[in-house]
C-alpha angles and dihedrals in degrees: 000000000000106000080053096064086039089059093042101053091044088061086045097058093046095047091055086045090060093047093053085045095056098042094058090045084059093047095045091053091050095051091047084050093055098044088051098046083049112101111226098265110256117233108232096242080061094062127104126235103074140077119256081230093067098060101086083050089055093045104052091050101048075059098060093045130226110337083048089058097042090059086044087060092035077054118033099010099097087058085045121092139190144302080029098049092043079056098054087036093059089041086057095046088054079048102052109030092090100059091029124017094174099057085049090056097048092043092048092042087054087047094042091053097053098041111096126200085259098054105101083239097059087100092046084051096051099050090047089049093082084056111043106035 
């Protein structure tokens, strides 16, 4: 009799052993499979929708913070175009919403609105949603 429960508690161990084996196999098949479907993430200077004349401009007023970059879009954002205006956009709503979160809700609600699944900010706009909503 008690060689009969050994055995069967050894089975039984395989047999969960297998079964642990198996799930992670299938967890790490799905991970590899996420990491390969991601794009490389694009910088926003890499983006296209604004003249490369206009990148001294951006640059001298992300120095000089939020209220810089809010007179860059009062100035420039109407010949700026998406998915590079949603980018310096959503750099000015992680600028701003200290000073004023209200302004960064309704910045990022406008952006937000106008970003498709296909924009290369779609990801940006999805990790700052928790945020800013």
């Amino acid at each position: 009799m008690k060689a009969l429960i050994a055995i069967l508690i050894i089975v039984g161990a395989a047999y969960g052993g297998w079964q642990i084996y198996s799930y992670w196999t299938q967890v790490d098949a799905k991970d590899k499979a996420k990491t390969e479907e991601a794009p490389p993430p694009i910088s926003g200077n890499q983006l296209p929708g604004m003249s490369p004349k206009l990148d001294s401009a951006l640059e001298a007023a992300m120095r000089k913070g939020a209220t810089g970059l809010k007179q860059f879009l009062l100035q420039y954002g109407q010949t700026i175009r998406d998915p590079r205006l949603a980018s310096i956009e959503l750099d000015y709503v992680v600028l701003v919403a200290r000073g004023n979160p209200a302004e960064a809700k309704k910045v990022f609600a406008r952006v937000k609105q106008r970003t498709t699944a296909t924009s290369p900010v779609y990801e940006r706009v999805k990790q700052l949603e928790k945020t800013y909503e």
